[in-house]
N, C-alpha and C positions, 0 to 999 in steps of 0.2 A: 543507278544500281543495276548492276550484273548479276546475273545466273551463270557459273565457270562451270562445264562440262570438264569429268574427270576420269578415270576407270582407275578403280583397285585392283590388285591384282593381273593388271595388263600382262597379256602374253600369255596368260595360262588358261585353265579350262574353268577356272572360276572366278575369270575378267567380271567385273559390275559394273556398271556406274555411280558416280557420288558428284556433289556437287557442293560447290563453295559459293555462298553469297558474302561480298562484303557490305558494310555497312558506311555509310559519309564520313562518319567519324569514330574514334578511335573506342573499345572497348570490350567487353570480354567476349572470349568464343567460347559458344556451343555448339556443340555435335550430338547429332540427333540419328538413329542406327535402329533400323526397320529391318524384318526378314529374317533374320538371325534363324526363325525355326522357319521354314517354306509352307506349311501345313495353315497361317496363321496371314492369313492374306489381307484381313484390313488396317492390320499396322504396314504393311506395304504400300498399299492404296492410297492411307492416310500421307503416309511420307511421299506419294507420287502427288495427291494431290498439293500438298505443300511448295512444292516445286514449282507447281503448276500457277499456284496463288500466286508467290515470286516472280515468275516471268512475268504475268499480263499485269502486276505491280496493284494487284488487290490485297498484296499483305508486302511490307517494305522494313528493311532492316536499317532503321537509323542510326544505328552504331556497334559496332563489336564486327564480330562475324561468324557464320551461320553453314556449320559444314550439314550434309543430309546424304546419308548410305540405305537409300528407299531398302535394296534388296541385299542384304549381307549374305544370304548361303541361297548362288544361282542353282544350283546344283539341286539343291533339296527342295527349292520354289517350284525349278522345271514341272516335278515330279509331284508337287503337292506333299509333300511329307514332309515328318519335321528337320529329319535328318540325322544321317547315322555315320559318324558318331552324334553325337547330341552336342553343334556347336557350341553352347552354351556350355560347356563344360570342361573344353578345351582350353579355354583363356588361361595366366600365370595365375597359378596356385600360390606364389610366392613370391622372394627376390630371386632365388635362383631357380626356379621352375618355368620356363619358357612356355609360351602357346605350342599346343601341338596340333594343330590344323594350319592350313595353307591361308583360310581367312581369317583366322584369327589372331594369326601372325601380321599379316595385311591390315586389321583392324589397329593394333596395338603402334604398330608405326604410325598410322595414321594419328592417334593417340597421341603422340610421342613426340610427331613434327609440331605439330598444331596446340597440344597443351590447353584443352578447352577447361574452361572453369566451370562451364556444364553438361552433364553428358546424359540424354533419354536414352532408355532402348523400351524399344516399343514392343511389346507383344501381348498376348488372347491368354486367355485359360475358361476353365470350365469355373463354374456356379457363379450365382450371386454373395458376396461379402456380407449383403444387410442382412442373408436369413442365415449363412454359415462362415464362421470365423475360420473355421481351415480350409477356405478356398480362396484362390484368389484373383478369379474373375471379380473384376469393379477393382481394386485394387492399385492404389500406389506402393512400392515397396524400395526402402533403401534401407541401407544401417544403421542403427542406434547412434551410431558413434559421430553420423555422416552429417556436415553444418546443413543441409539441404533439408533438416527434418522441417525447421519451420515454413520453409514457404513448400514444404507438399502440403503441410497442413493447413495454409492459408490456399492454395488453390485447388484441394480438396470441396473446404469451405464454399467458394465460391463455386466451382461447378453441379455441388450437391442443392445450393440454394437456389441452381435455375433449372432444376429438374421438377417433370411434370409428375415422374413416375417415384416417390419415394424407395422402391424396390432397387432402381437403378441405383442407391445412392455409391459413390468409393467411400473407401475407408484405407486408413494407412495400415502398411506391414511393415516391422523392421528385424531385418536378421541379412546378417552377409550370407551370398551365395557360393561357396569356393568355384573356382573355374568359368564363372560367369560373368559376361563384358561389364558389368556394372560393379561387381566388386572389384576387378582389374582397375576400373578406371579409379575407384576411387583409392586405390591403394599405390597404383601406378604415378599417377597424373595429380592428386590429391584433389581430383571433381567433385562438386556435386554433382552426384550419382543418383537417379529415379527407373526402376523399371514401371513404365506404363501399361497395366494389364485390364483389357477389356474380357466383358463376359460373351464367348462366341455364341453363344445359344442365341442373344441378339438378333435383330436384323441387321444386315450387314451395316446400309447406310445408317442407323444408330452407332454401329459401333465405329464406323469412320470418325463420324461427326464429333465422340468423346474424344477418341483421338487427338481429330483435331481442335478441338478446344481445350484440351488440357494442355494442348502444345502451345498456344497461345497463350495461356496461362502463365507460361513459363520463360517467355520470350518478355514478357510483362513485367515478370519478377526480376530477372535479369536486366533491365530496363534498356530493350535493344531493339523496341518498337513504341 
């Protein structure tokens, strides 16, 4: 198993890195898309550590294949900020509504070649979900409509049941986002679509660690480990 070193957006001023693992054998791709807001730095982490797993072959893709865009808006990372415009809101509104940002146009081909059957985007928010329901820190969130609802709520489930802290628990959202990579993909590409949102108040390394165990979760579901 390979780690493919790639750049989005080569050549411009919001060049990144991404990276493509295959798997032995044949089966579905995910794509997994970290950074989107810069301000929101351990869904980055998480996605750099995941990479990191891949290489020294502590975590291995048996089958499918496994795209990872640690950092989608370099720009706004640089600077620590979320980003202005607010990437997340740039994505196709529609069929005839194009991306109107540079990475998110970059995002959507990438999208486009590859045709993943799963697609994370990872990112933070403020409060806990157990004590307030219109927050959505701790939070999985996709569409009503999106076939992906059952296994958020099976690895929900599961990650809620090896928590020490009940306060920590997730809990699912579902409502489309207009303009945001997760409702693009699933409207695009017809993915199962998950936004991953931790609660930043956290310690950081807690909030990697859900990260990256929820990503595992789902790599599981998927059956591509």
């Amino acid at each position: 198993m390979t780690v493919q070193n790639h750049t989005l957006a080569a050549g411009t001023s919001h060049a990144t890195p991404y990276y493509i693992v295959p798997g032995g054998r044949n089966g579905p791709v995910m794509m997994i898309v970290a950074g989107i807001h810069g301000n929101e730095t351990a869904s980055i982490h998480s996605a750099r550590q995941l990479v990191g797993q891949l290489r020294n072959r502590r975590l291995r893709i048996a089958r499918g294949k496994l795209i990872i865009v640690p950092i989608a808006n370099p720009q706004a990372y640089r600077k620590r900020i979320r980003g202005v415009p607010d990437l997340n809101r740039t994505f196709p509104k529609g069929p005839k509504r194009p991306a109107t940002h540079p990475m998110s146009q970059a995002i959507v081909q990438l999208m486009k070649t590859y045709k993943p059957s799963w697609y994370l985007d990872l990112h933070e928010a403020n409060g806990l979900s157990k004590h307030d329901a219109k927050v959505l820190g701790q939070t999985l969130v996709t569409d009503a409509v999106n076939p992906v609802v059952p296994a958020a709520r099976r690895v929900i489930q599961r990650v809620n049941s090896a928590l020490q802290s009940p306060s920590h628990q997730f809990h699912l959202r579902l409502h489309p986002l207009s303009g945001s990579s997760r409702t693009a993909a699933a409207r695009l590409i017809h993915a199962k679509t998950v936004t991953v949102e931790t609660c930043w108040s956290l310690p950081f390394h807690v909030r990697k660690s859900y990260q990256i165990r929820i990503i595992k979760h789902f790599l599981r579901e998927a059956e591509m480990v």
